[in-house]
MINUPA-309119 format. One record per residue (C-alpha): residue in one letter; x, y, z. Coordinates in nm, 3 decimals. Layout:
<sites>
@rest A&X X&Y Y&Z Z
...
</sites>
This chain:
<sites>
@rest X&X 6.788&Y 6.423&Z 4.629
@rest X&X 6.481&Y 6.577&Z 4.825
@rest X&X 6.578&Y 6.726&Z 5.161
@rest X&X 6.323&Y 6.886&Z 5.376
@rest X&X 6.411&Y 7.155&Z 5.642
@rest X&X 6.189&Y 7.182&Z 5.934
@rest X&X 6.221&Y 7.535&Z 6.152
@rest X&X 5.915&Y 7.570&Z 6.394
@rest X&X 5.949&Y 7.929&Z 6.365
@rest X&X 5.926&Y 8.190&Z 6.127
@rest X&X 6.046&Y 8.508&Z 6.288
@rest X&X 6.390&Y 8.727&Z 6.238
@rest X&X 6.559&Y 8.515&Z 6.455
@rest X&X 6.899&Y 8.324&Z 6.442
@rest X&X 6.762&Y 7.989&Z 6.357
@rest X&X 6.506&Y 8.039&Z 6.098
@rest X&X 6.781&Y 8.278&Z 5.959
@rest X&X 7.018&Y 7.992&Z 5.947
@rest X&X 6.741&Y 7.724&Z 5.785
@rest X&X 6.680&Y 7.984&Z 5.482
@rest X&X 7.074&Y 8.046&Z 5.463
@rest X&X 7.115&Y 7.662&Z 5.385
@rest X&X 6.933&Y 7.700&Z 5.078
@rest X&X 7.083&Y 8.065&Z 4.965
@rest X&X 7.421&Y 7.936&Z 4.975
@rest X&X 7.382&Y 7.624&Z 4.822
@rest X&X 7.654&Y 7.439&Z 4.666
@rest X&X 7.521&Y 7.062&Z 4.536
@rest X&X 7.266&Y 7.122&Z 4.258
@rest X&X 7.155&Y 6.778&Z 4.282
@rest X&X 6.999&Y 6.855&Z 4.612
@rest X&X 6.640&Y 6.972&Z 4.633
@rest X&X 6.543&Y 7.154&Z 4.907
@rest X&X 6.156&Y 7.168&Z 5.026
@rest X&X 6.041&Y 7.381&Z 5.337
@rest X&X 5.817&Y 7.341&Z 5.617
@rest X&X 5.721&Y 7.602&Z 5.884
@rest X&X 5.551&Y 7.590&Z 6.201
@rest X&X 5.406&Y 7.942&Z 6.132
@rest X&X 5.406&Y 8.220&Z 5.912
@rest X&X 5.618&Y 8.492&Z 5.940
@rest X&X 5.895&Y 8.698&Z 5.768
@rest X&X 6.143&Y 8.411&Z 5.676
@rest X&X 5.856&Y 8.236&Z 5.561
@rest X&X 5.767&Y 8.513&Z 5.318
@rest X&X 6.135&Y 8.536&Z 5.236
@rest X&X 6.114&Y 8.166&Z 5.145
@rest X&X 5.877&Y 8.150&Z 4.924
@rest X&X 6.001&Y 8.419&Z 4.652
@rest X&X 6.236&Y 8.164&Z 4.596
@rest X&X 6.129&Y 7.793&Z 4.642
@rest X&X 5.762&Y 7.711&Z 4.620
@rest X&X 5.788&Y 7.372&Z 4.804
@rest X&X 5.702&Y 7.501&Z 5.088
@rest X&X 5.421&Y 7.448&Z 5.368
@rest X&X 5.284&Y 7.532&Z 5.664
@rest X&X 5.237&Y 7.253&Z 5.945
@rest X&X 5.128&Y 7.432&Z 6.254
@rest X&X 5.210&Y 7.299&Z 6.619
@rest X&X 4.924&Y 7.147&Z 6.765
@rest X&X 4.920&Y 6.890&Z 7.065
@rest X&X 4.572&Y 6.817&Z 6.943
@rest X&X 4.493&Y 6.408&Z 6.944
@rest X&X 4.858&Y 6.312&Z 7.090
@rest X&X 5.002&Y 6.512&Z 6.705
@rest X&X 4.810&Y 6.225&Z 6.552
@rest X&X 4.730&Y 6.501&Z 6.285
@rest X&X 5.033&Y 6.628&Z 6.273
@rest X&X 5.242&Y 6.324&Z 6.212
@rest X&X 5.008&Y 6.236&Z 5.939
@rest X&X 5.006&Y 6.522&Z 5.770
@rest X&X 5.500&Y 6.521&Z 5.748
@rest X&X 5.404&Y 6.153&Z 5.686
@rest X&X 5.174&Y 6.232&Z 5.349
@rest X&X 5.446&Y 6.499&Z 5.258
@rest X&X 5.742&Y 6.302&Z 5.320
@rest X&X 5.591&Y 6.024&Z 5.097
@rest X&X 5.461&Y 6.186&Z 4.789
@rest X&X 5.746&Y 6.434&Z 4.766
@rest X&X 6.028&Y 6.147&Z 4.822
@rest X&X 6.207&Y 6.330&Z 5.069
@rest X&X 6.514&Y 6.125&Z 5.146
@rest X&X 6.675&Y 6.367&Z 5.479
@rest X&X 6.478&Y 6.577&Z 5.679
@rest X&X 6.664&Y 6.845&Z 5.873
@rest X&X 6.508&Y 6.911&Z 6.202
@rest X&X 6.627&Y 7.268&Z 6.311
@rest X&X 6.633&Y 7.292&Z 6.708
@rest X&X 6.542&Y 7.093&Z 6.989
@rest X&X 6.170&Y 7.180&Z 7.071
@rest X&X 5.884&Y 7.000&Z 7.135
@rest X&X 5.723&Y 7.046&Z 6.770
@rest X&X 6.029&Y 6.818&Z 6.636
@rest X&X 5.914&Y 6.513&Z 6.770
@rest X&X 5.625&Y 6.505&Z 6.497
@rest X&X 5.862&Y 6.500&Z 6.213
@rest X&X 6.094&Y 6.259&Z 6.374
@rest X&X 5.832&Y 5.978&Z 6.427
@rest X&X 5.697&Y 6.023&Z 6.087
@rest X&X 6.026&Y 5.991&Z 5.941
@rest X&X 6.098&Y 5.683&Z 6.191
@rest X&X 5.788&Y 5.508&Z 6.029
@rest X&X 5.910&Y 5.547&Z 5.674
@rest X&X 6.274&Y 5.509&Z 5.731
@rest X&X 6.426&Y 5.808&Z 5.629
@rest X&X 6.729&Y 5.985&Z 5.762
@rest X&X 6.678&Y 6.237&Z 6.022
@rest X&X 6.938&Y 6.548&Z 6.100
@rest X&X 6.851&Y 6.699&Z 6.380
@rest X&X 7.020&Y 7.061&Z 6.521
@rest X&X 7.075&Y 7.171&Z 6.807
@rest X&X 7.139&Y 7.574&Z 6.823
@rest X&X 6.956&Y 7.650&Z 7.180
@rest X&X 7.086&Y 7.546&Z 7.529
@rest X&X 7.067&Y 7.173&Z 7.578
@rest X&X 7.047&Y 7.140&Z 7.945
@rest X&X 6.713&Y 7.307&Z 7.902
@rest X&X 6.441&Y 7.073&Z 8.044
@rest X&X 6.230&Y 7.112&Z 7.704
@rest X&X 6.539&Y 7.013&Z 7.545
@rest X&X 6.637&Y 6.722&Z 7.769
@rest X&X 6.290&Y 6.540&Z 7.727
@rest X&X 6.346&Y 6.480&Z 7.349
@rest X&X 6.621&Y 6.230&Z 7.465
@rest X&X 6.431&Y 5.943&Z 7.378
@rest X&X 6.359&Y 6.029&Z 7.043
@rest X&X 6.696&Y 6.177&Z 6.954
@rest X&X 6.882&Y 5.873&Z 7.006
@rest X&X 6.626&Y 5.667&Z 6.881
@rest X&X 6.552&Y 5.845&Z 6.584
@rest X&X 6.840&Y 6.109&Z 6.465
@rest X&X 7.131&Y 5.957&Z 6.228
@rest X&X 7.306&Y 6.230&Z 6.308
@rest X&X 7.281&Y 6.537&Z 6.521
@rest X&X 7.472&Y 6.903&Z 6.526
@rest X&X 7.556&Y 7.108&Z 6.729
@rest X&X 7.662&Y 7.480&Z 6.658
@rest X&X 7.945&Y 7.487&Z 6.874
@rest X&X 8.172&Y 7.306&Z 7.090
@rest X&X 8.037&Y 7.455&Z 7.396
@rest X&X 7.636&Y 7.331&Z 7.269
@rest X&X 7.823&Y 6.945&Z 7.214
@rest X&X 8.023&Y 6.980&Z 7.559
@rest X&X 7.680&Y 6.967&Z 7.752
@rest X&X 7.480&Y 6.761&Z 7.529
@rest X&X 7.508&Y 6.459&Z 7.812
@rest X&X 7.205&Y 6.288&Z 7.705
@rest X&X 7.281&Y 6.218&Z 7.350
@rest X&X 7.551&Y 5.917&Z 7.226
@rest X&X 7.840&Y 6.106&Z 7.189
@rest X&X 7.871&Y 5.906&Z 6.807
@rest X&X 7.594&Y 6.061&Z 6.733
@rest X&X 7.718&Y 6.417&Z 6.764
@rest X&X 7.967&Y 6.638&Z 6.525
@rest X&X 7.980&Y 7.000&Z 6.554
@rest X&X 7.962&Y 7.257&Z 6.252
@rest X&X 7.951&Y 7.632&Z 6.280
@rest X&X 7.690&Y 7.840&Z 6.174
@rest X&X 7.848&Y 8.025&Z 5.856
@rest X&X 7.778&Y 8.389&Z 5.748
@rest X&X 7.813&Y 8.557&Z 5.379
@rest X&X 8.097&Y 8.748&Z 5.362
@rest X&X 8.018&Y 8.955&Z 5.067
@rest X&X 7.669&Y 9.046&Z 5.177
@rest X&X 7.779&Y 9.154&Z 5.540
@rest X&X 8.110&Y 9.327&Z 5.434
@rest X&X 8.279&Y 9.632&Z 5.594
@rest X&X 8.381&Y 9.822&Z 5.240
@rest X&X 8.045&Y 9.959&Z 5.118
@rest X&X 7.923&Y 10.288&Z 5.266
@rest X&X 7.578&Y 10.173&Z 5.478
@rest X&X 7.410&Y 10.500&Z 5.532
@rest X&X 7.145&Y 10.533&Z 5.856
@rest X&X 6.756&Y 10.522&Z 5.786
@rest X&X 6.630&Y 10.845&Z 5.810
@rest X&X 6.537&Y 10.965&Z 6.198
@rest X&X 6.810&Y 10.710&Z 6.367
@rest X&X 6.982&Y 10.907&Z 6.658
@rest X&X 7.289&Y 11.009&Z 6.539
@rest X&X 7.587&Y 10.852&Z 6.560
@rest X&X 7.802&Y 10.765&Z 6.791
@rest X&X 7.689&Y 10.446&Z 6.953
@rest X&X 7.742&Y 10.105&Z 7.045
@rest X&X 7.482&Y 9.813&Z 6.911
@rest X&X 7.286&Y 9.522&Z 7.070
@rest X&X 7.081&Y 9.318&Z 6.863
@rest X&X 6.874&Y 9.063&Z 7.023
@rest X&X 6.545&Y 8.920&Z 7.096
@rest X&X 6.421&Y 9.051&Z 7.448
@rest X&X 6.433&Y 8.784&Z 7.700
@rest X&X 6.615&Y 8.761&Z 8.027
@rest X&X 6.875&Y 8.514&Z 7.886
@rest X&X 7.002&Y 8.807&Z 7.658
@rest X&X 7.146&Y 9.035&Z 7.950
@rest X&X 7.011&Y 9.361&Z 7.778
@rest X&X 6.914&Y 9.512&Z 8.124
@rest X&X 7.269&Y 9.402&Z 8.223
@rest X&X 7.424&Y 9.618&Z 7.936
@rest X&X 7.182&Y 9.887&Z 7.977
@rest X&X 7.292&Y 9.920&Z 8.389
@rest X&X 7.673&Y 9.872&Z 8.309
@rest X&X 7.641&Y 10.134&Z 8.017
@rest X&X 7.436&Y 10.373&Z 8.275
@rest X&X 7.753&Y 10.380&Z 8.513
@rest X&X 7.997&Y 10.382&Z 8.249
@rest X&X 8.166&Y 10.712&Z 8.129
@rest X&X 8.103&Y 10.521&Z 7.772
@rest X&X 7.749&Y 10.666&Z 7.780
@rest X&X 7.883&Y 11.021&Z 7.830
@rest X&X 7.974&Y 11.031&Z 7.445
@rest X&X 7.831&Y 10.755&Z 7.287
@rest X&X 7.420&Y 10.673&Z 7.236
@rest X&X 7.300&Y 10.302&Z 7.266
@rest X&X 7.095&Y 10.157&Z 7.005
@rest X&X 6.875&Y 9.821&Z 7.073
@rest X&X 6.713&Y 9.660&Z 6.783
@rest X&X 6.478&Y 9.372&Z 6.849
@rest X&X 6.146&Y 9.236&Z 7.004
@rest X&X 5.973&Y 9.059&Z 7.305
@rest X&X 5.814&Y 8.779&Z 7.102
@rest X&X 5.674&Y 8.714&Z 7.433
@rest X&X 5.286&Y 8.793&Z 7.484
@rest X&X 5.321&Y 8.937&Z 7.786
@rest X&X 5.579&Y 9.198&Z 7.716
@rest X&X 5.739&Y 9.167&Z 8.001
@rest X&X 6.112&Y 9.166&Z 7.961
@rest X&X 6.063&Y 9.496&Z 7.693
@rest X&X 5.859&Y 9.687&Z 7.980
@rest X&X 6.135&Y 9.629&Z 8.224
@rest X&X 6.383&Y 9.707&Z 7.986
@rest X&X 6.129&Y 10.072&Z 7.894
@rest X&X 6.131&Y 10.118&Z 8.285
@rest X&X 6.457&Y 10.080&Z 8.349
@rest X&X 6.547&Y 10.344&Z 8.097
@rest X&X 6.330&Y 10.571&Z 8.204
@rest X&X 6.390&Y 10.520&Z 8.567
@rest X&X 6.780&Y 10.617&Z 8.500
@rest X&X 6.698&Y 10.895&Z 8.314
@rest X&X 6.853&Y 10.787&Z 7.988
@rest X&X 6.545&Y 10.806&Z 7.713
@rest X&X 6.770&Y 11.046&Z 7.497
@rest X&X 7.062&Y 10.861&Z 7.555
@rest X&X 6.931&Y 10.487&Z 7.522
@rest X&X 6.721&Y 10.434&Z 7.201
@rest X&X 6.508&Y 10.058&Z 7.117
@rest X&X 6.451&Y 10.059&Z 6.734
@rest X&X 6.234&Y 9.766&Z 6.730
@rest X&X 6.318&Y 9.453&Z 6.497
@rest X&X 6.508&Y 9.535&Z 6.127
@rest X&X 6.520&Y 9.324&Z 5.827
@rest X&X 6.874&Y 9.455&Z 5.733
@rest X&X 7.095&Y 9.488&Z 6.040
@rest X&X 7.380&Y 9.572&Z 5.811
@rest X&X 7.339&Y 9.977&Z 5.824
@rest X&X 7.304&Y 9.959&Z 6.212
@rest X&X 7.627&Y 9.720&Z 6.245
@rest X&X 7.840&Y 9.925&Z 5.982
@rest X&X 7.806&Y 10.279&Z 6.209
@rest X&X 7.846&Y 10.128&Z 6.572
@rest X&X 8.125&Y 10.192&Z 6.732
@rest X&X 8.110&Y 9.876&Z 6.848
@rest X&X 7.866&Y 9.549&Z 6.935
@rest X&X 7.784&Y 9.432&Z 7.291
@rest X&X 7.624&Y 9.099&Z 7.351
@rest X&X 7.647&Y 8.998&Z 7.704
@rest X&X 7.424&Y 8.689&Z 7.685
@rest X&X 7.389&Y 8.413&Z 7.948
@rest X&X 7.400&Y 8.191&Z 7.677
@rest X&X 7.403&Y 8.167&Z 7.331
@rest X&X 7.455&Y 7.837&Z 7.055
@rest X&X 7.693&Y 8.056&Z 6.824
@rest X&X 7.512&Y 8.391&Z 6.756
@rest X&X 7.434&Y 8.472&Z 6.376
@rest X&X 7.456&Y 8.884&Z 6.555
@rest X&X 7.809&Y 8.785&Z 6.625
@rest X&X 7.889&Y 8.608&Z 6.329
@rest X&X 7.761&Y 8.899&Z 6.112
@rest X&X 7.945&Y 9.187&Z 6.312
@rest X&X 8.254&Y 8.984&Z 6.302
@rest X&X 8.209&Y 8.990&Z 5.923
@rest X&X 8.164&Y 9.373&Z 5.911
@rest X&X 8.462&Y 9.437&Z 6.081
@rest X&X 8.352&Y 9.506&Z 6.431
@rest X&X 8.483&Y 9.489&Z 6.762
@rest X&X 8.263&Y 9.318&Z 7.008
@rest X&X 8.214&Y 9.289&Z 7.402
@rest X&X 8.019&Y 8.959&Z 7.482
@rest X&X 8.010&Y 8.756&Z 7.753
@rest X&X 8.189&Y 8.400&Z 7.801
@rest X&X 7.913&Y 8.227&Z 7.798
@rest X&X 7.804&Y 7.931&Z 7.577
@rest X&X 7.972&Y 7.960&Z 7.225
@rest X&X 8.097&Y 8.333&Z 7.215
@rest X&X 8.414&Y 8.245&Z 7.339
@rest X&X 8.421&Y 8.079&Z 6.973
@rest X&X 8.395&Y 8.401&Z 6.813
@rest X&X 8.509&Y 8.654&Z 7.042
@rest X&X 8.892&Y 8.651&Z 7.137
@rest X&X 9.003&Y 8.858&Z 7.473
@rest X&X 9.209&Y 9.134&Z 7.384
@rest X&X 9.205&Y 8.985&Z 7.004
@rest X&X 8.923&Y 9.081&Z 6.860
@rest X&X 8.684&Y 9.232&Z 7.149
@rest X&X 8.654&Y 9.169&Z 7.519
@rest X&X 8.500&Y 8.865&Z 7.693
@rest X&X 8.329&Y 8.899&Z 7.978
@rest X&X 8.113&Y 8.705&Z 8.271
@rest X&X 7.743&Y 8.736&Z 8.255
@rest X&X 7.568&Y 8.914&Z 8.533
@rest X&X 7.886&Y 9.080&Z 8.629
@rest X&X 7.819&Y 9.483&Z 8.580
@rest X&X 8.088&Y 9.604&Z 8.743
@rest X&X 8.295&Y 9.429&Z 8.527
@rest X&X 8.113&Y 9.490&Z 8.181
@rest X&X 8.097&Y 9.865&Z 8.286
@rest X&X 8.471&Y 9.871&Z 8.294
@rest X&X 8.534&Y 9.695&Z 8.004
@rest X&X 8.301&Y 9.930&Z 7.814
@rest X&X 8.525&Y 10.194&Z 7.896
@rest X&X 8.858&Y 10.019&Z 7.819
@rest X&X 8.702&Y 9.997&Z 7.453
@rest X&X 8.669&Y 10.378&Z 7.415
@rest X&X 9.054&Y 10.346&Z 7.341
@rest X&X 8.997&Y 10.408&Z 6.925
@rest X&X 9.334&Y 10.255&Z 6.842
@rest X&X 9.236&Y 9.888&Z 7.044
@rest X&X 8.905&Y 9.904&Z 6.850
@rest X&X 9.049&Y 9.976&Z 6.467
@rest X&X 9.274&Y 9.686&Z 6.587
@rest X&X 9.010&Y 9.486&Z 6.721
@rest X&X 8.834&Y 9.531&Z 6.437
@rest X&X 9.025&Y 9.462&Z 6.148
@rest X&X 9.117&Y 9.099&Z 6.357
@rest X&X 8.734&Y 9.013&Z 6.373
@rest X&X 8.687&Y 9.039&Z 5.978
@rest X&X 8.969&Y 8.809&Z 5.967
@rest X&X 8.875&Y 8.549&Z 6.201
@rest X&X 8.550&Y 8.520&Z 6.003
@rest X&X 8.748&Y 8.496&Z 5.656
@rest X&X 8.935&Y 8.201&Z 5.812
@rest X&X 8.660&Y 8.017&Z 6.031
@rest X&X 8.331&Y 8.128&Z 5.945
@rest X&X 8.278&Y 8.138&Z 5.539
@rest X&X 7.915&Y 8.019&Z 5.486
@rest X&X 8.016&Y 7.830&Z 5.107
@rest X&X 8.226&Y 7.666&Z 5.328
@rest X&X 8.030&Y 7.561&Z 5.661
@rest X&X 7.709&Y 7.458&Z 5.369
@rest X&X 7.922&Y 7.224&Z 5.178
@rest X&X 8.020&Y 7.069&Z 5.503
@rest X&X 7.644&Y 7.009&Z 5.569
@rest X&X 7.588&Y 6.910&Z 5.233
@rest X&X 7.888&Y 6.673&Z 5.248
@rest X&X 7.701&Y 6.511&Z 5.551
@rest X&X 7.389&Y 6.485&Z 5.358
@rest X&X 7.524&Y 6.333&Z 5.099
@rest X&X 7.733&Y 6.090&Z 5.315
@rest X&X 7.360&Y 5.952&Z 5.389
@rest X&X 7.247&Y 5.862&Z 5.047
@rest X&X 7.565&Y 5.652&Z 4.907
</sites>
């Protein structure tokens, strides 16, 4: 069976991380993935060392997508794909969906970004017209997809690897990191993140008087703007030696190992792959309550939850986790939440148990 899986993007974010991680892991040898990307990038690259059915069909509103729908409808055809998996809810989905609506082939479409979003909401029409099924990350992403038949919907985590992000082997630093001690975002730089909200709570907190704070990432934006607040604001409190940005990495696993611990105190989030992967190393985490880290992130269990926006509150709650015994305990209880809940061979043979449920 020929599936194709559609991600618009390409970069080292969440959900193109999550498209490639459906074919890694694998399960039914029977299925056949193929690939198509809105862009190049890294996960493209990454792609194609392994599978060489895979294309490039770049967004363009050029003609009403005429073009575009032509060219998923020649590549649906000759390759026989039976399911295409669309990968989020953005505009550049609805080319794929109508071409797969004229030839009558199943259509899975994801949802791993915030629903209520107005780009999201206008793809009502063709979701419920088109999609035989659609999934949602978490149970908060379902709870507030309003516009969408609720038979429509099932939820299933996103998985991670538990070998490959594991907290026995000994992940040494690059060479010129600032030396440990620190705690860890990693993020793309946008406003919805609450970066600047960790970097003000970590500037009042008596956490930053012995540990560093390390931010790996990148403002995919053009404009730049969110990184040169977040540059301004750093310099503006004083805290360049103190407050380091690294810049994206293509193996977090080093950077997660050594932190003291992760903070991610998003204004919303589908289920973070961050999360998912520092859960799997072992690591205590602050987030915020928002969107589906409350699915990951336990008060008092496994890390402390938070509200977004709230610094008074984060700051304190940093410094309630520079208690060493509530982290090694914290700790060791995220590992096994992710043994139990969050097993990628698992969560992939649920998604190709729903492919397959298709095709019978």
């Amino acid at each position: 069976m020929n599936i194709l899986l559609i991600s618009h993007g390409s970069a080292l974010g969440g959900s193109p991380i999550s498209l490639f991680n459906i074919y890694k892991h694998k399960q039914d040898k029977e299925i056949n993935y193929h690939f198509c990307f809105g862009q190049s990038g890294p996960i493209l690259e990454r792609v194609r060392k392994f599978n060489k059915n895979t294309i490039i069909i770049r967004h363009s509103k050029l003609f009403l997508g005429i073009p575009m729908i032509f060219k998923f409808l020649i590549y649906i055809y000759k390759n026989d794909i039976k399911i295409i998996h669309l990968n989020t809810l953005t505009s550049y989905y609805k080319y794929p969906a109508i071409a797969s609506f004229l030839l009558k082939r199943k259509v899975i479409w994801f949802v791993r970004e915030n629903p209520i979003e107005k780009r999201c909401v206008k793809l009502k029409f063709f979701i419920n017209l088109i999609a035989e099924k659609v999934i949602t990350v978490s149970h908060d992403t379902r709870r507030n997809l309003y516009y969408v038949k609720n038979e429509l919907i099932t939820t299933i985590h996103n998985g991670v690897d538990l070998d490959y992000f594991n907290s026995n082997e000994d992940f040494k630093l690059p060479v010129g990191i600032p030396l440990k001690p620190y705690i860890l975002t990693i993020s793309s730089f946008e406003a919805r993140k609450g970066i600047i909200d960790s970097i003000k709570a970590y500037s009042t907190s008596n956490l930053s008087k012995s540990y560093n704070f390390l931010i790996i990432g990148e403002d995919r934006s053009p404009s730049k703007q969110y990184f040169n607040e977040m540059t301004s604001l750093i310099n503006t409190l004083g805290l360049q030696d103190k407050i380091h940005i690294l810049g994206p990495k293509e193996d977090v696993r080093p950077f997660i190992a050594n932190a003291y611990f992760i903070v991610l105190v998003s204004y919303w989030e589908g289920l973070s792959r961050i999360l998912l992967e520092s859960l799997s190393m072992g690591k205590a985490i602050l987030a915020s309550k928002n969107g589906g880290n409350k699915e990951l992130v336990f008060d008092h269990y496994n890390g402390k939850l938070v509200n977004a926006g709230e610094l008074n509150q984060i700051s304190k709650n940093m410094d309630r986790m520079l208690d060493l015994n509530l982290i090694q305990k914290m700790s060791k209880n995220s590992r096994s939440i992710s043994v139990e809940k969050f097993n990628i061979i698992k969560k992939t043979k649920e998604l190709e148990d729903l492919y397959n449920s298709f095709v019978k």
